[in-house]
C-alpha positions as a LaTeX table, in Angstrom:
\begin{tabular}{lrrr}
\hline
Residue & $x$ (\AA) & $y$ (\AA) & $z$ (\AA) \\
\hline
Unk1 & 0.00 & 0.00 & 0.00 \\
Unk2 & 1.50 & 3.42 & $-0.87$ \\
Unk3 & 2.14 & 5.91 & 1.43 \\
Unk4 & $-0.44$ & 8.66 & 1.60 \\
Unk5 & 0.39 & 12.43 & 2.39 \\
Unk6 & $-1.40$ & 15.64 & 2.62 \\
Unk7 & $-1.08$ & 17.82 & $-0.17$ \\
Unk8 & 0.84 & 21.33 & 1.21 \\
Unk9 & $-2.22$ & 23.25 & $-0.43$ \\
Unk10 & $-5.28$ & 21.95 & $-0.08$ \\
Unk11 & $-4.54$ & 19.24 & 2.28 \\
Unk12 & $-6.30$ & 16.54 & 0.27 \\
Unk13 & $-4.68$ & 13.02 & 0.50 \\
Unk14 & $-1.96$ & 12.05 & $-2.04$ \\
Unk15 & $-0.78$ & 8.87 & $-3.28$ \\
Unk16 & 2.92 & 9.10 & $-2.92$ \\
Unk17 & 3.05 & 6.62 & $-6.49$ \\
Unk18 & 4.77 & 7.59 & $-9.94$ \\
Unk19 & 0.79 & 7.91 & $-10.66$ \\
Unk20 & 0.70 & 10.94 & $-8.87$ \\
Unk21 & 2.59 & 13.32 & $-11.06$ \\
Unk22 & 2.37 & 16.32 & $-9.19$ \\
Unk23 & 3.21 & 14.98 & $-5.99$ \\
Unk24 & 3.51 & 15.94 & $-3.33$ \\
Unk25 & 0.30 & 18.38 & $-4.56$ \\
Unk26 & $-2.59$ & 16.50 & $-5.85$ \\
Unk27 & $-2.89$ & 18.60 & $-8.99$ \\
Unk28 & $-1.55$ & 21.28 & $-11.28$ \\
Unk29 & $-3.97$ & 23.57 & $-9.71$ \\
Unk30 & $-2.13$ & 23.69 & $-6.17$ \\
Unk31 & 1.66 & 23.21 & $-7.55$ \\
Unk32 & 1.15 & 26.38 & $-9.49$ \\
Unk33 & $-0.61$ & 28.17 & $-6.45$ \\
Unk34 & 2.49 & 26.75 & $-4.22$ \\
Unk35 & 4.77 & 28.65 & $-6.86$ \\
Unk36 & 3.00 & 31.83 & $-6.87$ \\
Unk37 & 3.59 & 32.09 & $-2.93$ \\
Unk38 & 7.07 & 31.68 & $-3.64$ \\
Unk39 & 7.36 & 34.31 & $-6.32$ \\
Unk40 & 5.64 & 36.72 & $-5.25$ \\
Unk41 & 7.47 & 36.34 & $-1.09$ \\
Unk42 & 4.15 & 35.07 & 0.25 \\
Unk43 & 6.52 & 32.16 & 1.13 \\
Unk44 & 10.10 & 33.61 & 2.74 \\
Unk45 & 13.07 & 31.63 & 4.27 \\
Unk46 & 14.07 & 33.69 & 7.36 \\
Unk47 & 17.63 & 34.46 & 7.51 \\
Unk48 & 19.29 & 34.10 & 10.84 \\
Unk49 & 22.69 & 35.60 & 9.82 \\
Unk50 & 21.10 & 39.12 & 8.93 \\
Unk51 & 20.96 & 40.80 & 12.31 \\
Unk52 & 23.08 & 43.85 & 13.17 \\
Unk53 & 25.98 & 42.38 & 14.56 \\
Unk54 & 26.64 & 40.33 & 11.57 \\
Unk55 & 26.75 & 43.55 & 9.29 \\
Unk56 & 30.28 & 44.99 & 8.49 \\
Unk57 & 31.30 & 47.76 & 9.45 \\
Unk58 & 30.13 & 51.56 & 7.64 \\
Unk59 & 32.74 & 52.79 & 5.03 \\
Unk60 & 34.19 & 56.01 & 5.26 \\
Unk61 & 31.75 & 56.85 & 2.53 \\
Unk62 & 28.44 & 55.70 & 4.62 \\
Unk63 & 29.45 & 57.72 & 7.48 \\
Unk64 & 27.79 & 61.29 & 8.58 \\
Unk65 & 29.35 & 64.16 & 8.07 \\
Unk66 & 29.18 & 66.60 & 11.60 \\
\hline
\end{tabular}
């Protein structure tokens, strides 16, 4: 029996089989809604390594003038 998973859209049940061509979505439909999250940042990976003590420091250039 194959191995059934939720798909990440819709959360209908997939059929994790090479007859399930669009796994792991259960259609067209919700790949192509998946990858319109991602293109348009609906979807983001945080990134730990941006906080302020991680940024170099200003060049002479970037710093105020007094």
């Amino acid at each position: 029996m194959p191995a059934k998973i939720r798909c990440p859209t819709c959360g209908r049940p997939v059929a994790w089989t090479p007859q399930s061509p669009y796994r792991p979505f259960c259609s067209e439909r919700c790949k192509l809604i998946d990858l319109g999250e991602w293109l348009t940042d609906g979807y983001r990976i945080p990134d730990p390594g941006n906080s302020p003590s991680d940024d170099p420091p200003p060049s002479e250039e970037q710093l105020p003038i007094h």
